[in-house]
PDBQT receptor file of N, H, CA, C and O in Angstrom, charges set to zero:
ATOM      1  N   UNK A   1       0.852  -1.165   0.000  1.00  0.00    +0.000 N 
ATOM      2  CA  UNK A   1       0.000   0.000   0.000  1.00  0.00    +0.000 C 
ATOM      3  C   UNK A   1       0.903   1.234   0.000  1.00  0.00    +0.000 C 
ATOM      4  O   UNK A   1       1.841   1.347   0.789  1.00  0.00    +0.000 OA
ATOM      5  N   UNK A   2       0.528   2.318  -1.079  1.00  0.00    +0.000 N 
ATOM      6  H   UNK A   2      -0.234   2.226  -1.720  1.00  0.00    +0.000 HD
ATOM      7  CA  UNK A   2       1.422   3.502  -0.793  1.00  0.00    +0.000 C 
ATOM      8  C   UNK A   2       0.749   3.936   0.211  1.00  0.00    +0.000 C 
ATOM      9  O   UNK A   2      -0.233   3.459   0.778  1.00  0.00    +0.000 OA
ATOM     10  N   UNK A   3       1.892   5.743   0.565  1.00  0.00    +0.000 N 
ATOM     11  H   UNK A   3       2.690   6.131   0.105  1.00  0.00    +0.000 HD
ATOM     12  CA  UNK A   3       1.396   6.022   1.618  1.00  0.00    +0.000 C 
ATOM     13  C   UNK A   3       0.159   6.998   1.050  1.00  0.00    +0.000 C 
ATOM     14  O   UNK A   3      -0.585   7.577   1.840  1.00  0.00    +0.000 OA
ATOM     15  N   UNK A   4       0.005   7.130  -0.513  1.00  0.00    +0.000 N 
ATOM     16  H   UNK A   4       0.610   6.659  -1.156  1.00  0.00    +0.000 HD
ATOM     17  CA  UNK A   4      -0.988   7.677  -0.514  1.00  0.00    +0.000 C 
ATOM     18  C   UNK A   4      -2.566   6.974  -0.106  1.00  0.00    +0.000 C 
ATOM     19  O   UNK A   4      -3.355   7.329   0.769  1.00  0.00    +0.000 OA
ATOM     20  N   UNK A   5      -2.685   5.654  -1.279  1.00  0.00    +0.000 N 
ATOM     21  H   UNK A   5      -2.044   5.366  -1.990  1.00  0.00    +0.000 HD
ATOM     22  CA  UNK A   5      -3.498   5.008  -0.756  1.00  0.00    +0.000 C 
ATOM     23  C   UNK A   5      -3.699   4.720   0.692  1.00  0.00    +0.000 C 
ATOM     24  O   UNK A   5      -4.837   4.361   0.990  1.00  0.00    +0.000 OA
ATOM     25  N   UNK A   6      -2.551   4.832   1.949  1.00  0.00    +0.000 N 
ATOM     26  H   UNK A   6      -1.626   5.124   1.706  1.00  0.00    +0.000 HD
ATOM     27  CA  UNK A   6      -3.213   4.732   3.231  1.00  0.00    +0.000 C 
ATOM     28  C   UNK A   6      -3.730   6.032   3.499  1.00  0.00    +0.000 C 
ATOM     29  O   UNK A   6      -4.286   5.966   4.595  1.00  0.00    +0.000 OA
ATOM     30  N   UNK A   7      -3.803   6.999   3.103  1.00  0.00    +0.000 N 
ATOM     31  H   UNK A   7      -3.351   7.052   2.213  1.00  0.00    +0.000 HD
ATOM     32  CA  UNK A   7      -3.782   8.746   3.748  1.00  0.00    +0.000 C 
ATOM     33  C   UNK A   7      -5.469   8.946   2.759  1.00  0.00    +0.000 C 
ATOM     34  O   UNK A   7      -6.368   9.682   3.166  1.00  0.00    +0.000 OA
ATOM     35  N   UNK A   8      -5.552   8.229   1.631  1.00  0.00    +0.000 N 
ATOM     36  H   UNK A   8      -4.822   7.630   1.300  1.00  0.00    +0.000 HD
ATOM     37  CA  UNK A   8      -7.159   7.990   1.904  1.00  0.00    +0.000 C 
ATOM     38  C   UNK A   8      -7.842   7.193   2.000  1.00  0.00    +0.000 C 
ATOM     39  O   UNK A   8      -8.905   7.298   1.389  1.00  0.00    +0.000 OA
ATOM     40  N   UNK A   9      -7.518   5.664   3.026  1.00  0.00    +0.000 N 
ATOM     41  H   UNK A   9      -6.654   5.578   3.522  1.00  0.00    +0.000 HD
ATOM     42  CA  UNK A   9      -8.213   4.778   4.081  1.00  0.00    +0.000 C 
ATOM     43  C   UNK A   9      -8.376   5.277   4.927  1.00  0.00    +0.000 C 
ATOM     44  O   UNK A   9      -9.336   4.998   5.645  1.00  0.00    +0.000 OA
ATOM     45  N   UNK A  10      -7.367   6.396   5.268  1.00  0.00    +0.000 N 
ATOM     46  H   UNK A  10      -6.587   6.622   4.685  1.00  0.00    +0.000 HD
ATOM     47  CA  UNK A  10      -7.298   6.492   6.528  1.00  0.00    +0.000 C 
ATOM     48  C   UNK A  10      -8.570   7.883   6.625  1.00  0.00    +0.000 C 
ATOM     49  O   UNK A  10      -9.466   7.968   7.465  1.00  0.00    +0.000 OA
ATOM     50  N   UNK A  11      -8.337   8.657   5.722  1.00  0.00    +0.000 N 
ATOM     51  H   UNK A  11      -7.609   8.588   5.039  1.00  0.00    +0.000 HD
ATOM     52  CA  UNK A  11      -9.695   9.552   5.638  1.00  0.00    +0.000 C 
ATOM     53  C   UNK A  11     -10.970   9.696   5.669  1.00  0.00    +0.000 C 
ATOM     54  O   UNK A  11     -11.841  10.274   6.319  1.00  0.00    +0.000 OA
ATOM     55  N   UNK A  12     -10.792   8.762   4.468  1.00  0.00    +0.000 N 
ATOM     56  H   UNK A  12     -10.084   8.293   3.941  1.00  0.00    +0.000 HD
ATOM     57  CA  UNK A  12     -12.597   8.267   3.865  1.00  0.00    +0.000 C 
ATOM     58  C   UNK A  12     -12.735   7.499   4.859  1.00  0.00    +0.000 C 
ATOM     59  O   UNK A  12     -13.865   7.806   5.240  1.00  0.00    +0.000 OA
ATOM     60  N   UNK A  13     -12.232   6.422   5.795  1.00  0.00    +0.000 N 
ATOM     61  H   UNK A  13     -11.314   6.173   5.485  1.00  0.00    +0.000 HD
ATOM     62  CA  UNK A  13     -12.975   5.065   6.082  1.00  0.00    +0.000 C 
ATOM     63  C   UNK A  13     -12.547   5.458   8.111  1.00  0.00    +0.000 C 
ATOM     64  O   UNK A  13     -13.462   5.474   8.934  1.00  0.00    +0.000 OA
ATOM     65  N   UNK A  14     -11.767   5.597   8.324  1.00  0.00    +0.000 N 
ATOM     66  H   UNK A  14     -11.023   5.585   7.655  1.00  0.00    +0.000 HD
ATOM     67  CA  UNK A  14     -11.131   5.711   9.503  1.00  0.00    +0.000 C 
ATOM     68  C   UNK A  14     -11.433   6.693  10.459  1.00  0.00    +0.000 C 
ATOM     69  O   UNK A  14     -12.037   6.461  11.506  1.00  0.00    +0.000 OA
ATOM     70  N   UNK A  15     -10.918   8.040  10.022  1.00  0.00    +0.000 N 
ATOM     71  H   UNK A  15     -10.427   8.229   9.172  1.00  0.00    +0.000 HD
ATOM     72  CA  UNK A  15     -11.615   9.362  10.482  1.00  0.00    +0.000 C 
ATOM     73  C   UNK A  15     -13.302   9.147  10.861  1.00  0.00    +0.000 C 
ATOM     74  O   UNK A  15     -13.747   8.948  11.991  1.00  0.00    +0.000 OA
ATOM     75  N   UNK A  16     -14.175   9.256   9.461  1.00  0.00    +0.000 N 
ATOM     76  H   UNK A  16     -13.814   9.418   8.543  1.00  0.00    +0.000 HD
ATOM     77  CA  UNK A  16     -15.435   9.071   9.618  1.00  0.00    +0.000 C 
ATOM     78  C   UNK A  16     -16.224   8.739  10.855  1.00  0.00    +0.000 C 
ATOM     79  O   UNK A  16     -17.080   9.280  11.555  1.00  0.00    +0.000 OA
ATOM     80  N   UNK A  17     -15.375   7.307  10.798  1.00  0.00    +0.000 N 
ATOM     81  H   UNK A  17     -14.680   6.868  10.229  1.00  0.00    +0.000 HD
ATOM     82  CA  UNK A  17     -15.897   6.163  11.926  1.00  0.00    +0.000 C 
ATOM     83  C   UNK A  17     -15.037   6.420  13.314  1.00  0.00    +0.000 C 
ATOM     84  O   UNK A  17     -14.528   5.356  13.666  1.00  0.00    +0.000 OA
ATOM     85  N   UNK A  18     -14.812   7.193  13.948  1.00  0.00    +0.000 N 
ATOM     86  H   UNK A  18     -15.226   8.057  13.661  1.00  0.00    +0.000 HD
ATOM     87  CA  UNK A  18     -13.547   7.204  14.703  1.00  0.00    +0.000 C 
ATOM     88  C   UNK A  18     -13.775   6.641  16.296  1.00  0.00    +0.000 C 
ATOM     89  O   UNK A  18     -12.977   6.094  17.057  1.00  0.00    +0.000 OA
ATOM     90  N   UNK A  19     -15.299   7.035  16.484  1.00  0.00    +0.000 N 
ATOM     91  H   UNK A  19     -15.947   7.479  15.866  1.00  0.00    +0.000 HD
ATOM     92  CA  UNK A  19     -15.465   6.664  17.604  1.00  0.00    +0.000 C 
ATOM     93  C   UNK A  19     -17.058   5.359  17.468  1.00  0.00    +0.000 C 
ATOM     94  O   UNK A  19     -17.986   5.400  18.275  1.00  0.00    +0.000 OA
ATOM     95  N   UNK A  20     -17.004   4.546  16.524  1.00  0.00    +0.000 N 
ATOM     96  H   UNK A  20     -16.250   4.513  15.868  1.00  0.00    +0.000 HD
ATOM     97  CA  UNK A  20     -17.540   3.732  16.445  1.00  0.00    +0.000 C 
ATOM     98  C   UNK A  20     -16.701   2.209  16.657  1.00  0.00    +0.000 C 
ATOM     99  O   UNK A  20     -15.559   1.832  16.394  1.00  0.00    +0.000 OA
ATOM    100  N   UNK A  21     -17.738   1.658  17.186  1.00  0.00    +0.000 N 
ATOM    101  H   UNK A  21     -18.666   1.964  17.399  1.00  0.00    +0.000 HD
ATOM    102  CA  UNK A  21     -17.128   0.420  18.141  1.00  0.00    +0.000 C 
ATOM    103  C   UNK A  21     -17.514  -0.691  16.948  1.00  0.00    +0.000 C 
ATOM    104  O   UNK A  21     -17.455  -1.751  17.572  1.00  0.00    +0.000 OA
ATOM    105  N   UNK A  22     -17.722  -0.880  16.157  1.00  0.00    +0.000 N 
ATOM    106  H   UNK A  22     -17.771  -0.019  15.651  1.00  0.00    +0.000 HD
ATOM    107  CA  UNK A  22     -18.057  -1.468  14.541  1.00  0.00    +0.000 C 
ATOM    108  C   UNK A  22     -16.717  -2.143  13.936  1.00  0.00    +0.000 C 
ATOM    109  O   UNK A  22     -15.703  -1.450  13.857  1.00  0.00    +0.000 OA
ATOM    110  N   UNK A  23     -16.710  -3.172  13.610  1.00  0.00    +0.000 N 
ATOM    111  H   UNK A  23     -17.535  -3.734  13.674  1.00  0.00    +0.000 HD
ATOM    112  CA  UNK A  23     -15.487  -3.048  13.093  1.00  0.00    +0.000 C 
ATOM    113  C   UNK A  23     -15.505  -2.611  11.565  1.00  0.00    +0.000 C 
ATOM    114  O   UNK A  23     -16.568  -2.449  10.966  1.00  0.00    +0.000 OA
ATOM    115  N   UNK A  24     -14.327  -2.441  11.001  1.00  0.00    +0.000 N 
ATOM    116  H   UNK A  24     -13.463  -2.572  11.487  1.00  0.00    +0.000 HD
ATOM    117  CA  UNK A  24     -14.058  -1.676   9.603  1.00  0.00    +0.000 C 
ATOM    118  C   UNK A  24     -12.731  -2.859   8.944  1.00  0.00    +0.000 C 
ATOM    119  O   UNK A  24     -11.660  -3.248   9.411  1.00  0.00    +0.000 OA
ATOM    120  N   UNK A  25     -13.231  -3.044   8.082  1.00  0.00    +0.000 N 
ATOM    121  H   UNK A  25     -14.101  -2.728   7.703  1.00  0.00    +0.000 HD
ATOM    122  CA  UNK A  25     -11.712  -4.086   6.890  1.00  0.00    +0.000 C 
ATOM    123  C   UNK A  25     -10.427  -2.900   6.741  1.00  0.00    +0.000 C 
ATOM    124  O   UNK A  25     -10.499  -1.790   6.214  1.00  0.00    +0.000 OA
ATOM    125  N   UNK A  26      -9.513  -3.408   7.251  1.00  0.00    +0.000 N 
ATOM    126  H   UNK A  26      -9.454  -4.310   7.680  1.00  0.00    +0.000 HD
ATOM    127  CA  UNK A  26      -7.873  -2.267   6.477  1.00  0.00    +0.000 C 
ATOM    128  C   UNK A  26      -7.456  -3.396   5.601  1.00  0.00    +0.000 C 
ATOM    129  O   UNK A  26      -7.260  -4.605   5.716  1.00  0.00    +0.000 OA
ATOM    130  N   UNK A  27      -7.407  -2.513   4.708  1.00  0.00    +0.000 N 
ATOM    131  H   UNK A  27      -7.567  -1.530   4.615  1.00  0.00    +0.000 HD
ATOM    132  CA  UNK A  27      -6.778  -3.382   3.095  1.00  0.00    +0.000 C 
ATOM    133  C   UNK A  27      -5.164  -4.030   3.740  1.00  0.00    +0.000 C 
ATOM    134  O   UNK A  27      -4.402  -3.561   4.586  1.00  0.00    +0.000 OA
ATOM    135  N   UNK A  28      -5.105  -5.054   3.063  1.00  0.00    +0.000 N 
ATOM    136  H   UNK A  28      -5.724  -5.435   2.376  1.00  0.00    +0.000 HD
ATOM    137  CA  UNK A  28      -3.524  -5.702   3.389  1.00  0.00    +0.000 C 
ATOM    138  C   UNK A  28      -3.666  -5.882   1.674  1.00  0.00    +0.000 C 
ATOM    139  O   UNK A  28      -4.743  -6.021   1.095  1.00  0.00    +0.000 OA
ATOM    140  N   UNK A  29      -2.488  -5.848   1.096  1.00  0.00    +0.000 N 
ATOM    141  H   UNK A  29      -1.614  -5.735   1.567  1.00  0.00    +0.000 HD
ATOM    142  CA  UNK A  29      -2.043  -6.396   0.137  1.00  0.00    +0.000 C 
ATOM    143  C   UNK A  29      -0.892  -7.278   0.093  1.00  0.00    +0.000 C 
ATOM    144  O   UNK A  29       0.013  -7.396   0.919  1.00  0.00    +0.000 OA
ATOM    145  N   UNK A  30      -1.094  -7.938  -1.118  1.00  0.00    +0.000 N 
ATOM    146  H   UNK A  30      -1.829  -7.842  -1.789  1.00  0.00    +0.000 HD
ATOM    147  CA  UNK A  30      -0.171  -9.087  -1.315  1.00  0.00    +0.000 C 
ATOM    148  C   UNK A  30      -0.583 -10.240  -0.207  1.00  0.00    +0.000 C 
ATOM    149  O   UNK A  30       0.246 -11.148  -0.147  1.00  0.00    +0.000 OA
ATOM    150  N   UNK A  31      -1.535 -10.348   0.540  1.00  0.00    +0.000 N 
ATOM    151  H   UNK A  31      -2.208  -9.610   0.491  1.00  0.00    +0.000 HD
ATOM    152  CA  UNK A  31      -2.024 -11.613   0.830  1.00  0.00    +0.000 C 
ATOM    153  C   UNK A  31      -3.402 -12.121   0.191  1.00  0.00    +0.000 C 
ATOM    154  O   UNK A  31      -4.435 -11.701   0.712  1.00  0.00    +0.000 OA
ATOM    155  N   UNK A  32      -3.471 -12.775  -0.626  1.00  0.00    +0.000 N 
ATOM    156  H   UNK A  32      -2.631 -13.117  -1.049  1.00  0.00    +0.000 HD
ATOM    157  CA  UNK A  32      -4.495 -13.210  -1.027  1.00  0.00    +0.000 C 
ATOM    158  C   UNK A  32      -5.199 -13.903  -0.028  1.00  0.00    +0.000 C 
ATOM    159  O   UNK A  32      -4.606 -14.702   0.696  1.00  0.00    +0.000 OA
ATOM    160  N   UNK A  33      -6.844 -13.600   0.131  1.00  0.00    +0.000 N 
ATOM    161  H   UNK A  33      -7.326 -12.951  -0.458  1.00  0.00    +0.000 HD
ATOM    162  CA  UNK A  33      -7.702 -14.322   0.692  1.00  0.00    +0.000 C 
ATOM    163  C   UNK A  33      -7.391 -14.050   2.513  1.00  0.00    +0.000 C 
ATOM    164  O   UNK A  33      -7.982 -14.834   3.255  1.00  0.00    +0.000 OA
ATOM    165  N   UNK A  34      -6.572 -13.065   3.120  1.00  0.00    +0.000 N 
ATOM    166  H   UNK A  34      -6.092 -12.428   2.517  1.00  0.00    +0.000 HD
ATOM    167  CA  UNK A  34      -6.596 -12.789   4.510  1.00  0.00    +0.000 C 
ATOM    168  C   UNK A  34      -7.197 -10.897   4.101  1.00  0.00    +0.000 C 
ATOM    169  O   UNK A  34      -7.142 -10.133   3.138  1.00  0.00    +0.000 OA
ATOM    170  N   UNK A  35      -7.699 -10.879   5.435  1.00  0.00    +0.000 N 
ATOM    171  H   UNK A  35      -7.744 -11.500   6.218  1.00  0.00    +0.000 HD
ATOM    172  CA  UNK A  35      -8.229  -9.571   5.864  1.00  0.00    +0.000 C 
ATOM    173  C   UNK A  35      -7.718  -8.986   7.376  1.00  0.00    +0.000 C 
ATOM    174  O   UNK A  35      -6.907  -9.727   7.931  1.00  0.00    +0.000 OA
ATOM    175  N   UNK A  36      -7.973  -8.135   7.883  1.00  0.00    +0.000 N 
ATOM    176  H   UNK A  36      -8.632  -7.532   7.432  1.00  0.00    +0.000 HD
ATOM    177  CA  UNK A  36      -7.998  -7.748   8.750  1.00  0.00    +0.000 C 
ATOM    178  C   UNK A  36      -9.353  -6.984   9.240  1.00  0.00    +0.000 C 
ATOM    179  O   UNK A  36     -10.136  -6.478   8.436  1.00  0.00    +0.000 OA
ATOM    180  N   UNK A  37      -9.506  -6.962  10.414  1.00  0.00    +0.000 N 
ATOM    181  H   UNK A  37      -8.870  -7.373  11.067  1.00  0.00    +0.000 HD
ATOM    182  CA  UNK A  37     -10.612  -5.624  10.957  1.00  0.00    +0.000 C 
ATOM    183  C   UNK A  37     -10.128  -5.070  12.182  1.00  0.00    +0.000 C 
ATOM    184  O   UNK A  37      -9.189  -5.697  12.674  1.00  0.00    +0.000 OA
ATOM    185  N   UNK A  38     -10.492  -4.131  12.762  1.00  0.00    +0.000 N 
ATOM    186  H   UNK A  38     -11.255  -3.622  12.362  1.00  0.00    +0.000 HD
ATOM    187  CA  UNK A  38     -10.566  -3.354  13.759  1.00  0.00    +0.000 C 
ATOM    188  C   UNK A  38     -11.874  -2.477  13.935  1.00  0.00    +0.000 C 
ATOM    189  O   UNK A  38     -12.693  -2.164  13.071  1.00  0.00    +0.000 OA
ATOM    190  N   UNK A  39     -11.855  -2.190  15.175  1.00  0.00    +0.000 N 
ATOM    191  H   UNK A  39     -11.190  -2.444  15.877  1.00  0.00    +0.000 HD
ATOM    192  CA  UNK A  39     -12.777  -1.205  16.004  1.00  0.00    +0.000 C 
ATOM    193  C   UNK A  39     -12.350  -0.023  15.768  1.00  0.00    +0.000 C 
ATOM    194  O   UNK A  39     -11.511   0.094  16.661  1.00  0.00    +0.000 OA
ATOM    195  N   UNK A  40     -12.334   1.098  15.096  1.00  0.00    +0.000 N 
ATOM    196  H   UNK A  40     -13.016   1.003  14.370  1.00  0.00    +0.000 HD
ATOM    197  CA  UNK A  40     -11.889   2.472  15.047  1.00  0.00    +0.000 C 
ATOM    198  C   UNK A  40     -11.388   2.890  16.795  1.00  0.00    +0.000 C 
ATOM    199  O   UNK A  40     -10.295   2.989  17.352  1.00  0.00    +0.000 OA
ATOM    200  N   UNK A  41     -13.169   3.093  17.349  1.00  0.00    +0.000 N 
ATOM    201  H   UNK A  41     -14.057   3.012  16.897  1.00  0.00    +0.000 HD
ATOM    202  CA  UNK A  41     -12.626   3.631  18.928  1.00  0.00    +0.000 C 
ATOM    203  C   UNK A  41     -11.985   3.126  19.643  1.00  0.00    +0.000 C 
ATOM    204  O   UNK A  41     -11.806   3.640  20.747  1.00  0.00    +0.000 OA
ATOM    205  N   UNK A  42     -11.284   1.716  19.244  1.00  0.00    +0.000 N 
ATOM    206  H   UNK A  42     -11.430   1.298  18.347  1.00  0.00    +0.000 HD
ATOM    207  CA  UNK A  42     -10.599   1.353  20.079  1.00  0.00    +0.000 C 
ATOM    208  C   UNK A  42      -8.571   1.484  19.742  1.00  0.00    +0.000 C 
ATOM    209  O   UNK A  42      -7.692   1.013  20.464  1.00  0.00    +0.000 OA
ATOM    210  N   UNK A  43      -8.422   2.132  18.666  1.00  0.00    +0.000 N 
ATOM    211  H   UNK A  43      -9.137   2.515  18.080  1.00  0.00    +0.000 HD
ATOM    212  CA  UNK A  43      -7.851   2.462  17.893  1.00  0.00    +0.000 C 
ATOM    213  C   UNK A  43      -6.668   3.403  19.146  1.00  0.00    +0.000 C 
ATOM    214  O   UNK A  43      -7.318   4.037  19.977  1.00  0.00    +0.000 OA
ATOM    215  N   UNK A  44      -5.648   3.478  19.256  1.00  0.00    +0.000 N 
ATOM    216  H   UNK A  44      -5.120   2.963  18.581  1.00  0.00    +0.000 HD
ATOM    217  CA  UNK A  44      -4.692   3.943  20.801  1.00  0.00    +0.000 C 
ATOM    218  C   UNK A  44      -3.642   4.784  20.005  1.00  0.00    +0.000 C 
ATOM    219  O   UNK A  44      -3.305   5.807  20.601  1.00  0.00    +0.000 OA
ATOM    220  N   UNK A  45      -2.928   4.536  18.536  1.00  0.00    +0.000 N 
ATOM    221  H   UNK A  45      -3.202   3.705  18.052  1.00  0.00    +0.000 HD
ATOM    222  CA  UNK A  45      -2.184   4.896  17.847  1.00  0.00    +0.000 C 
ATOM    223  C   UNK A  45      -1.965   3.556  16.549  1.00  0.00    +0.000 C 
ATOM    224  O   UNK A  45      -2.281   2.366  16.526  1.00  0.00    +0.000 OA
ATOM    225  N   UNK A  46      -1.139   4.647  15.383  1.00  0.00    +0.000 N 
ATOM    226  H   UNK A  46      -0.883   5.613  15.401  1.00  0.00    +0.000 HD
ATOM    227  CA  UNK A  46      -0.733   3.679  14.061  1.00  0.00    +0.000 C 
ATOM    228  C   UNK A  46       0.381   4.086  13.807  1.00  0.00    +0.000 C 
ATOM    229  O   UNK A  46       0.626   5.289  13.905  1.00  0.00    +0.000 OA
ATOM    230  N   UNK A  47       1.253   3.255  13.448  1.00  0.00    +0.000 N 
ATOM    231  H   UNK A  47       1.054   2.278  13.369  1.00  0.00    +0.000 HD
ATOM    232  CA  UNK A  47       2.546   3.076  12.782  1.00  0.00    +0.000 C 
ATOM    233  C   UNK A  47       2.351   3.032  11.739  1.00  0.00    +0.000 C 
ATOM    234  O   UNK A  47       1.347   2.450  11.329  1.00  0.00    +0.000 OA
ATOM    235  N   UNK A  48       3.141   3.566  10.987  1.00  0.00    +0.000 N 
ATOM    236  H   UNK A  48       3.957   4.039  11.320  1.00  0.00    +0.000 HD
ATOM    237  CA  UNK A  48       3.503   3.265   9.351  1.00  0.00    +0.000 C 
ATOM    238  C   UNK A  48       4.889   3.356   9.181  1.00  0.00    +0.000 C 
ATOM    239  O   UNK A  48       5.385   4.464   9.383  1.00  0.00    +0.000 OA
ATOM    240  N   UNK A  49       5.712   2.321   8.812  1.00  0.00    +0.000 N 
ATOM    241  H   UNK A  49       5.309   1.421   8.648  1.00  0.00    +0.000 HD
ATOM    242  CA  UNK A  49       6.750   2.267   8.071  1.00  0.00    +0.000 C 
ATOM    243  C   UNK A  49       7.160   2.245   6.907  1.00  0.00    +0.000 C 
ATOM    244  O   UNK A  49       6.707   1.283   6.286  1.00  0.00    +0.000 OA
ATOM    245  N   UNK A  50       7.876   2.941   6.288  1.00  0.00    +0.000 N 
ATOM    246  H   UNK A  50       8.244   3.722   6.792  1.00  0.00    +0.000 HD
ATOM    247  CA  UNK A  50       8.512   2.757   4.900  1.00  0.00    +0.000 C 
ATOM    248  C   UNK A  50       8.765   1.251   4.740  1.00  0.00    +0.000 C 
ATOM    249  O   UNK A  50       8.633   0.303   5.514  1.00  0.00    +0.000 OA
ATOM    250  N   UNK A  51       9.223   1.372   3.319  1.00  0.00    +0.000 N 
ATOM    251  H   UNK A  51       9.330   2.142   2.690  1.00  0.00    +0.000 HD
ATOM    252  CA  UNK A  51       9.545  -0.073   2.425  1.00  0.00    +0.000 C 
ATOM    253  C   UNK A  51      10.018   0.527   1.450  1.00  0.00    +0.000 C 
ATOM    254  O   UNK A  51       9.315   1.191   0.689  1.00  0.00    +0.000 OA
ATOM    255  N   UNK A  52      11.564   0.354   1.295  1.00  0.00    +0.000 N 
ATOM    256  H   UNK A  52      12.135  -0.185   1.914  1.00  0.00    +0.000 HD
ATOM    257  CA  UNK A  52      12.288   1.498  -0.055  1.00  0.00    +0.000 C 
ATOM    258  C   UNK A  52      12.294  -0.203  -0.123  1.00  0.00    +0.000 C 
ATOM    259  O   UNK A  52      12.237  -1.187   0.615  1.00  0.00    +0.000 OA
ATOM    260  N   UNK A  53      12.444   0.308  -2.039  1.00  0.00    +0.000 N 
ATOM    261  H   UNK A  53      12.490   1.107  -2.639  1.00  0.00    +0.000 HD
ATOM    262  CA  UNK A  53      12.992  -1.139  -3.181  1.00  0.00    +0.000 C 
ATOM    263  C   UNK A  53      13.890   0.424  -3.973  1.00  0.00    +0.000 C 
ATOM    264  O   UNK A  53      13.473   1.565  -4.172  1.00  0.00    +0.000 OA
ATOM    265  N   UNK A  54      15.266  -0.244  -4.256  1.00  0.00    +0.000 N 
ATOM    266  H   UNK A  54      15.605  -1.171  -4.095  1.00  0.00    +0.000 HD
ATOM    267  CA  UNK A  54      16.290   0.298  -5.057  1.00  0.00    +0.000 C 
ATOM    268  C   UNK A  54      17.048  -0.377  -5.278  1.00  0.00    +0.000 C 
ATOM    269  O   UNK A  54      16.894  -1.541  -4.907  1.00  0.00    +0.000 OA
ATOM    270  N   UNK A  55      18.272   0.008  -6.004  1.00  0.00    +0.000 N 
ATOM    271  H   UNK A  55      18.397   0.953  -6.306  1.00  0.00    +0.000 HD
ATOM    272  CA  UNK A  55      19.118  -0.776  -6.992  1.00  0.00    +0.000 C 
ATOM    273  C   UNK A  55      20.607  -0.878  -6.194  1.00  0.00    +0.000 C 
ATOM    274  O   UNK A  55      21.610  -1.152  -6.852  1.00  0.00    +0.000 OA
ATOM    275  N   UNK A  56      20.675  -0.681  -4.989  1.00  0.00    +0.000 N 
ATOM    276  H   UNK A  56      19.860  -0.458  -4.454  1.00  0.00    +0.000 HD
ATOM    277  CA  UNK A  56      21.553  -0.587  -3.970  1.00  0.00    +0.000 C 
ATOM    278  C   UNK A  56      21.672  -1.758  -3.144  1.00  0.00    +0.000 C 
ATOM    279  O   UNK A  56      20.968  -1.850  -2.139  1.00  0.00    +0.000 OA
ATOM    280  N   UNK A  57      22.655  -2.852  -3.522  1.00  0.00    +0.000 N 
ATOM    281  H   UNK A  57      23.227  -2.777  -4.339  1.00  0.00    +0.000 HD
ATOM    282  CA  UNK A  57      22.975  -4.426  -2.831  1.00  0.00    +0.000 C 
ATOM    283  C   UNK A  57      23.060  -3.761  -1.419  1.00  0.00    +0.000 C 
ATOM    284  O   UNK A  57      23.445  -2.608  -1.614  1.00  0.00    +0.000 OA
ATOM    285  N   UNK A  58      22.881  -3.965  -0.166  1.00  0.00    +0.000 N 
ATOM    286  H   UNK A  58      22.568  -4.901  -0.008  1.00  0.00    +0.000 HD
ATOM    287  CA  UNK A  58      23.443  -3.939   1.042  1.00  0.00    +0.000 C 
ATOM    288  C   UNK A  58      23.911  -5.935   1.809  1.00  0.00    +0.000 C 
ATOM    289  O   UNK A  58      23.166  -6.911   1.896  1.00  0.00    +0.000 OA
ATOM    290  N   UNK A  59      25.301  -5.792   2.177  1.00  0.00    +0.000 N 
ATOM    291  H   UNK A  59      25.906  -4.999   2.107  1.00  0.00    +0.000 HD
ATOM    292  CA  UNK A  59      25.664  -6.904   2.442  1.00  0.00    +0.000 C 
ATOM    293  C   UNK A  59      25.696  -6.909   3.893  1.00  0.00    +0.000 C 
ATOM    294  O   UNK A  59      26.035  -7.925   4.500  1.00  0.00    +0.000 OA
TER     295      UNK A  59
């Protein structure tokens, strides 16, 4: 997922719902056939980490 596509999950779907106890699907990619859900209000903090791909061997 770029970080754009998370910055509008996180808008459209997340924000909205913020203090609903419901759960909501967060997209995972590259696993076929798994999902995830969560509770928005129960939601404490999110991490996001990078993932660089470049042409730079590190040994």
């Amino acid at each position: 997922m770029t970080i754009q596509e998370f910055q509008k999950w996180y808008s459209n779907e997340l924000v909205p719902k913020a203090d609903s106890r419901d759960f909501i699907n967060v997209p995972i990619r590259n696993i076929q056939g798994e999902y995830m859900v969560l509770r928005p209000a129960s939601i404490v903090a999110i991490r996001v980490e990078p993932v660089f791909f470049g042409s730079v061997e590190r040994v």
